[in-house]
PDB file of N, CA, C and O in Angstrom:
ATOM      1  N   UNK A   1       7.601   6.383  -1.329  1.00  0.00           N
ATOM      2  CA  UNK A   1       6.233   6.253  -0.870  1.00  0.00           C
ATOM      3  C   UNK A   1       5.305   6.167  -2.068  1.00  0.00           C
ATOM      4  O   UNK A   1       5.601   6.508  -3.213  1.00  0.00           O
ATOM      5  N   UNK A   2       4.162   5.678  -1.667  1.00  0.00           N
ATOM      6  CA  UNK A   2       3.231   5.471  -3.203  1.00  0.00           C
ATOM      7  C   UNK A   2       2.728   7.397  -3.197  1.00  0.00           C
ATOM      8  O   UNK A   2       2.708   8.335  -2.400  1.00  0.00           O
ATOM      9  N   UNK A   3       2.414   7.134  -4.546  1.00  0.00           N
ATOM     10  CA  UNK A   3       2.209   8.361  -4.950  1.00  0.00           C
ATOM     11  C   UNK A   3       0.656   8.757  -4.520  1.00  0.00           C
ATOM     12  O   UNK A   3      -0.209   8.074  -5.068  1.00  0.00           O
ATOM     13  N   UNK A   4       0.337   9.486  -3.866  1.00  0.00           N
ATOM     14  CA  UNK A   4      -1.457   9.804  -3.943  1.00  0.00           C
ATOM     15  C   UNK A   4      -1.500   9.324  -2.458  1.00  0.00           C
ATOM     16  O   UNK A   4      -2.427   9.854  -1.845  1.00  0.00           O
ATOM     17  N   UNK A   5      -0.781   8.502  -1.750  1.00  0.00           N
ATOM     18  CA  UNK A   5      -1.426   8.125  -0.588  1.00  0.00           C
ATOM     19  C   UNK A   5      -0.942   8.861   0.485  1.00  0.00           C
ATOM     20  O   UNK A   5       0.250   9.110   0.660  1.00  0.00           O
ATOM     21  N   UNK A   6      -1.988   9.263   1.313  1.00  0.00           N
ATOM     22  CA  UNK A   6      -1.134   9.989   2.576  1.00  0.00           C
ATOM     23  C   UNK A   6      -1.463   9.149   3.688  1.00  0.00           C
ATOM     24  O   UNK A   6      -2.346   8.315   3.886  1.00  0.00           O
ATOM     25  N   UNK A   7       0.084   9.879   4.777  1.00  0.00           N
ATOM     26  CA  UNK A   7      -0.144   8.848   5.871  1.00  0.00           C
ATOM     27  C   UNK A   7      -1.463   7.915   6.328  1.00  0.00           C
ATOM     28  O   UNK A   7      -1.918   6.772   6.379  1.00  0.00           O
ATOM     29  N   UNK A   8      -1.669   9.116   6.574  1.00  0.00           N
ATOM     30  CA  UNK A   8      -3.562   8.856   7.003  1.00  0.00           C
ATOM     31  C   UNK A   8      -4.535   7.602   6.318  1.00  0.00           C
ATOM     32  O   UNK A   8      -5.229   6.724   6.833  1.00  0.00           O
ATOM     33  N   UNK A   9      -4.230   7.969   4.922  1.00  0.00           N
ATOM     34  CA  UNK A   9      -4.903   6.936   4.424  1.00  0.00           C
ATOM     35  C   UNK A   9      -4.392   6.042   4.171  1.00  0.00           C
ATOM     36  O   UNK A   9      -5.196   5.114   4.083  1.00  0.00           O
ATOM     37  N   UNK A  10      -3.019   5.643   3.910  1.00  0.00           N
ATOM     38  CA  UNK A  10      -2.391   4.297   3.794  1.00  0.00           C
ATOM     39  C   UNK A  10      -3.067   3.609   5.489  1.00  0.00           C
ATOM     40  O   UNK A  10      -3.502   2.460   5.567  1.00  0.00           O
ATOM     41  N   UNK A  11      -3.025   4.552   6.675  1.00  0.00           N
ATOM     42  CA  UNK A  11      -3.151   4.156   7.851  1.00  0.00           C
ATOM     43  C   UNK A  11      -4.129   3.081   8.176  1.00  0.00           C
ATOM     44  O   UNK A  11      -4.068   1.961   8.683  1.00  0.00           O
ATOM     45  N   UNK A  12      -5.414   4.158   7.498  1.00  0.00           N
ATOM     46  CA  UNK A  12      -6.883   3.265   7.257  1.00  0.00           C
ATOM     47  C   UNK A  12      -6.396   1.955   6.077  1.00  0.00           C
ATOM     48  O   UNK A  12      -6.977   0.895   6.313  1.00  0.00           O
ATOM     49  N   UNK A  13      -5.832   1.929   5.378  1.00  0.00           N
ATOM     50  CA  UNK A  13      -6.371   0.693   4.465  1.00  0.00           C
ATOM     51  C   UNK A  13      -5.367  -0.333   5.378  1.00  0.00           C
ATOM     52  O   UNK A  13      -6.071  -1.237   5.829  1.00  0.00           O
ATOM     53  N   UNK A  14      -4.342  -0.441   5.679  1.00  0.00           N
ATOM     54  CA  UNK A  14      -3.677  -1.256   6.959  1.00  0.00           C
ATOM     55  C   UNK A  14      -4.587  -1.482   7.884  1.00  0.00           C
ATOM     56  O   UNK A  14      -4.694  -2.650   8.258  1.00  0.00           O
ATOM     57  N   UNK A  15      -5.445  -0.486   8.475  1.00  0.00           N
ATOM     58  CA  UNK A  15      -6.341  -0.969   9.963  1.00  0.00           C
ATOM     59  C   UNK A  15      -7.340  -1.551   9.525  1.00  0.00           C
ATOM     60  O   UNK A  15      -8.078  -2.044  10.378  1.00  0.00           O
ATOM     61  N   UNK A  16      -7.755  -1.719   7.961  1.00  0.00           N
ATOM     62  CA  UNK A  16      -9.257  -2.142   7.204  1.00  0.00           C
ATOM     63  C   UNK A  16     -10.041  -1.268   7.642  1.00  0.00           C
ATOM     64  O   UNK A  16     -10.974  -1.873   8.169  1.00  0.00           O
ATOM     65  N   UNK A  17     -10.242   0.213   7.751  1.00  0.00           N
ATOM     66  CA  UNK A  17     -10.911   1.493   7.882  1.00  0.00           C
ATOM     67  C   UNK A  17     -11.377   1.525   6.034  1.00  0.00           C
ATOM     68  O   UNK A  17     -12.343   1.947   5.398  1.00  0.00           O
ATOM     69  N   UNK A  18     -10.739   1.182   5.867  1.00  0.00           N
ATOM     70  CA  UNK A  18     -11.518   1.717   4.276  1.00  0.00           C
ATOM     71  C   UNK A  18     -10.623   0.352   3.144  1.00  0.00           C
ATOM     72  O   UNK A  18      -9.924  -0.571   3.564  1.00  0.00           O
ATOM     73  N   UNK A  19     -10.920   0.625   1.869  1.00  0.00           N
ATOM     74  CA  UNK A  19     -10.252  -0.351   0.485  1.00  0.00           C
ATOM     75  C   UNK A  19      -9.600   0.302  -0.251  1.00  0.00           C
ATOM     76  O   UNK A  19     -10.049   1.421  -0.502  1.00  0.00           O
ATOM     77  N   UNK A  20      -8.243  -0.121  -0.918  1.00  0.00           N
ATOM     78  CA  UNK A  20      -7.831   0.864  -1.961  1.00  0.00           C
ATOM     79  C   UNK A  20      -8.437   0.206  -3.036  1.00  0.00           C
ATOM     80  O   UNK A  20      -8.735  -0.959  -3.299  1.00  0.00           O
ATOM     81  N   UNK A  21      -8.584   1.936  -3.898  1.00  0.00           N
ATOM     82  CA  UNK A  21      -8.961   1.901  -4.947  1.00  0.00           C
ATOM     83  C   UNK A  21      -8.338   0.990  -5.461  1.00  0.00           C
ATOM     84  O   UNK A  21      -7.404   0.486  -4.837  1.00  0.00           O
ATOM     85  N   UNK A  22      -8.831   0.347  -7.257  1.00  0.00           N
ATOM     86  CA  UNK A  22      -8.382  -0.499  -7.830  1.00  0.00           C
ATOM     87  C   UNK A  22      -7.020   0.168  -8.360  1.00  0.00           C
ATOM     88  O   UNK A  22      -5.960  -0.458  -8.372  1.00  0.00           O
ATOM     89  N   UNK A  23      -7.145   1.498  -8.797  1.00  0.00           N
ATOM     90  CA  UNK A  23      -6.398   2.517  -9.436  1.00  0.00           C
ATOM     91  C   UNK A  23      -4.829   2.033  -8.449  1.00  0.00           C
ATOM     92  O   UNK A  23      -3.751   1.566  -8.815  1.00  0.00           O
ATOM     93  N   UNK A  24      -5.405   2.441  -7.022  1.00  0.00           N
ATOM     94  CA  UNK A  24      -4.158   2.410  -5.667  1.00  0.00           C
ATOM     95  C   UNK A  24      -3.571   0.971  -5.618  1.00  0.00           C
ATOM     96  O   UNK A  24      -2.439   0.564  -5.356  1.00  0.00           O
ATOM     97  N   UNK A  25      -4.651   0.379  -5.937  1.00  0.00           N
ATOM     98  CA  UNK A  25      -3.944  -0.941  -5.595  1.00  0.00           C
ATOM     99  C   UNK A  25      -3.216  -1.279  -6.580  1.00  0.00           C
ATOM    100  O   UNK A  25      -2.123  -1.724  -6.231  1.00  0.00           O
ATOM    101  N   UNK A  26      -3.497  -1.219  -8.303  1.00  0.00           N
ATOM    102  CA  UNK A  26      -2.697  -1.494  -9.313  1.00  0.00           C
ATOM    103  C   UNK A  26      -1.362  -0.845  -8.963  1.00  0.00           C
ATOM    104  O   UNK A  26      -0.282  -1.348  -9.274  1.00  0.00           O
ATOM    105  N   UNK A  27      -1.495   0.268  -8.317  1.00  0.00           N
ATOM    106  CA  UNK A  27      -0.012   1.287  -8.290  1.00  0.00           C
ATOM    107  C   UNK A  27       0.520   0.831  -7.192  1.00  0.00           C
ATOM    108  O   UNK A  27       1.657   1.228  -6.937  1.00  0.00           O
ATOM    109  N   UNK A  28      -0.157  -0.143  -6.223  1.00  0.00           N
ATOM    110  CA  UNK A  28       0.475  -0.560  -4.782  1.00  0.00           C
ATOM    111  C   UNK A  28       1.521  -1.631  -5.437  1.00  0.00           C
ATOM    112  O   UNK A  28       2.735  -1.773  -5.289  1.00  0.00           O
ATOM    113  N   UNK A  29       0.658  -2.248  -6.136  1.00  0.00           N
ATOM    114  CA  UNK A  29       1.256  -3.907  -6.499  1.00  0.00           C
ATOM    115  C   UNK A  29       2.728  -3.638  -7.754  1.00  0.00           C
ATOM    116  O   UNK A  29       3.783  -4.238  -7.962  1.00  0.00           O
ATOM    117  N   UNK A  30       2.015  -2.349  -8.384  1.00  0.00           N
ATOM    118  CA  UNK A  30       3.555  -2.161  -9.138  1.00  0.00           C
ATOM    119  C   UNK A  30       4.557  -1.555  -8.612  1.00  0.00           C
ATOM    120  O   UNK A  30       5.681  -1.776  -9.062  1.00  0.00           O
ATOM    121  N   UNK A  31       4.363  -0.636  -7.516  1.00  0.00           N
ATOM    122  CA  UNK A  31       5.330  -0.446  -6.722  1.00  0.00           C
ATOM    123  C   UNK A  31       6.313  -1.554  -6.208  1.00  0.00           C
ATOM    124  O   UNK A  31       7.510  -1.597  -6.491  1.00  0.00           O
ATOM    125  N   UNK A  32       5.573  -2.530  -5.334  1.00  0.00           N
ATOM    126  CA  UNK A  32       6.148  -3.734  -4.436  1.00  0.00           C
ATOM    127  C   UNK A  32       6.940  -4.567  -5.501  1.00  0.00           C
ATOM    128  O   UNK A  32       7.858  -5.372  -5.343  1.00  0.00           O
ATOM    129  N   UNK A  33       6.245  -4.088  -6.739  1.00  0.00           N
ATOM    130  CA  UNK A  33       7.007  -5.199  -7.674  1.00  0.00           C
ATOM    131  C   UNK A  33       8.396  -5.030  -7.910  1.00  0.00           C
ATOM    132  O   UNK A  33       9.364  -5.774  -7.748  1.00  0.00           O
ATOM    133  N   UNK A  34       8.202  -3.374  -8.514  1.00  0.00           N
ATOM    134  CA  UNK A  34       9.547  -2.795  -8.505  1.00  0.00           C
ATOM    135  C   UNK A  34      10.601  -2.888  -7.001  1.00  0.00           C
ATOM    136  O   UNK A  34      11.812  -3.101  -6.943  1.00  0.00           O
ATOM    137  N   UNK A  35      10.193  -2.786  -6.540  1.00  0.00           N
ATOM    138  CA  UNK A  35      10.797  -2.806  -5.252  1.00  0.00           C
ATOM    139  C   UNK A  35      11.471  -4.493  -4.401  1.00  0.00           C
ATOM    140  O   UNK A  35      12.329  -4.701  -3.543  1.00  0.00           O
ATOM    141  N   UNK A  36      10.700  -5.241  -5.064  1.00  0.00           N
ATOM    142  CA  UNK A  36      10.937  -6.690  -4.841  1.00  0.00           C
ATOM    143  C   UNK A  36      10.371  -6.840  -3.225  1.00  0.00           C
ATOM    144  O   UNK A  36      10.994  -7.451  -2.356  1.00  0.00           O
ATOM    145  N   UNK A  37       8.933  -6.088  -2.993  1.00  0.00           N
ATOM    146  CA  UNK A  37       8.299  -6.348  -1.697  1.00  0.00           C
ATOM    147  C   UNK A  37       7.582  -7.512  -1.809  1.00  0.00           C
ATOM    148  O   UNK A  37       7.306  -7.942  -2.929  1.00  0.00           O
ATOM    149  N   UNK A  38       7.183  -8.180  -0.651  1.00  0.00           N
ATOM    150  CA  UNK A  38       5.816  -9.077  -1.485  1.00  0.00           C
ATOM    151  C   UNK A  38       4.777  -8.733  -0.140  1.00  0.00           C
ATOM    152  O   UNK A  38       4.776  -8.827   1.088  1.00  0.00           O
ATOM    153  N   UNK A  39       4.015  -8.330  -1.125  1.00  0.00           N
ATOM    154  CA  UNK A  39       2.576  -7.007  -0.306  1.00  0.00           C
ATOM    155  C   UNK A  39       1.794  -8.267   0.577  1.00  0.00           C
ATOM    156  O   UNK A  39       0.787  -7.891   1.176  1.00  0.00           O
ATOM    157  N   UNK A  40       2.156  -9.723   0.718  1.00  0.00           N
ATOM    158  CA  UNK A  40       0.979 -10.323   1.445  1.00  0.00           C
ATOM    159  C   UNK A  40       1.809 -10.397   2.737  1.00  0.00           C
ATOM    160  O   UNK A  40       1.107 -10.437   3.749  1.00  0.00           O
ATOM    161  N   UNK A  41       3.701 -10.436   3.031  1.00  0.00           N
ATOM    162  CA  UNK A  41       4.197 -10.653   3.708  1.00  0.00           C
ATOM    163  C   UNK A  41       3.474  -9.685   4.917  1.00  0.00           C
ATOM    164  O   UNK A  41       3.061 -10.155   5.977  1.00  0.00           O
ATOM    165  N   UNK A  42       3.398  -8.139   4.520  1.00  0.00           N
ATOM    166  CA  UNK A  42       2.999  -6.842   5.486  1.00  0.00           C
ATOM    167  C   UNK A  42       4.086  -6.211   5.389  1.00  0.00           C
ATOM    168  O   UNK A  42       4.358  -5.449   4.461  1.00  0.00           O
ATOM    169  N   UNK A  43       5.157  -6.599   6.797  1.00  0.00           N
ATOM    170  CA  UNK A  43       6.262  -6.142   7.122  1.00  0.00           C
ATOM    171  C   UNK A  43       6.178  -4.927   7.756  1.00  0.00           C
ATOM    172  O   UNK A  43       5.120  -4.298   7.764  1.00  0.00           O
ATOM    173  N   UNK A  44       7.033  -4.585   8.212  1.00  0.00           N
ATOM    174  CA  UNK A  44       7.061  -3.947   9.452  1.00  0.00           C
ATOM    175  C   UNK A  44       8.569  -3.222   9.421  1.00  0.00           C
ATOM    176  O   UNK A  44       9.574  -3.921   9.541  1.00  0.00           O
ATOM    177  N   UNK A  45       8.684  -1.347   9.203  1.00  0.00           N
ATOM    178  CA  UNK A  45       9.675  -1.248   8.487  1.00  0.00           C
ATOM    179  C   UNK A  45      10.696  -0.561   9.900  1.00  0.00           C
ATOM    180  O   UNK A  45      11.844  -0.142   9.750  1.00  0.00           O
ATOM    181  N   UNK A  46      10.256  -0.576  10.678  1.00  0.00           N
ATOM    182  CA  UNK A  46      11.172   0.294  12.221  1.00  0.00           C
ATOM    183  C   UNK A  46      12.009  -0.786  12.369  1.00  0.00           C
ATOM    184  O   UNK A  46      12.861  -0.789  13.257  1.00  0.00           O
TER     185      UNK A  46
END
């Protein structure tokens, strides 16, 4: 899971309730990187 985000708020930036920080998002995008996600697909993990 990304580090700093809780359910809740990953929840809101998915529903567009709020923006991640630039900070969150740099750490979103290096996550997905490492991970070989690609963050525009979404996806849907159930």
């Amino acid at each position: 899971m990304l580090q700093g985000g809780s359910f809740a708020t990953i929840n809101r930036w998915e529903n567009g309730k709020t923006s991640l920080s630039r900070l969150a998002r740099k750490q979103f995008e290096q996550f997905c990187e490492e991970k070989g996600i690609d963050p525009a697909e979404g996806g849907d993990n159930q």
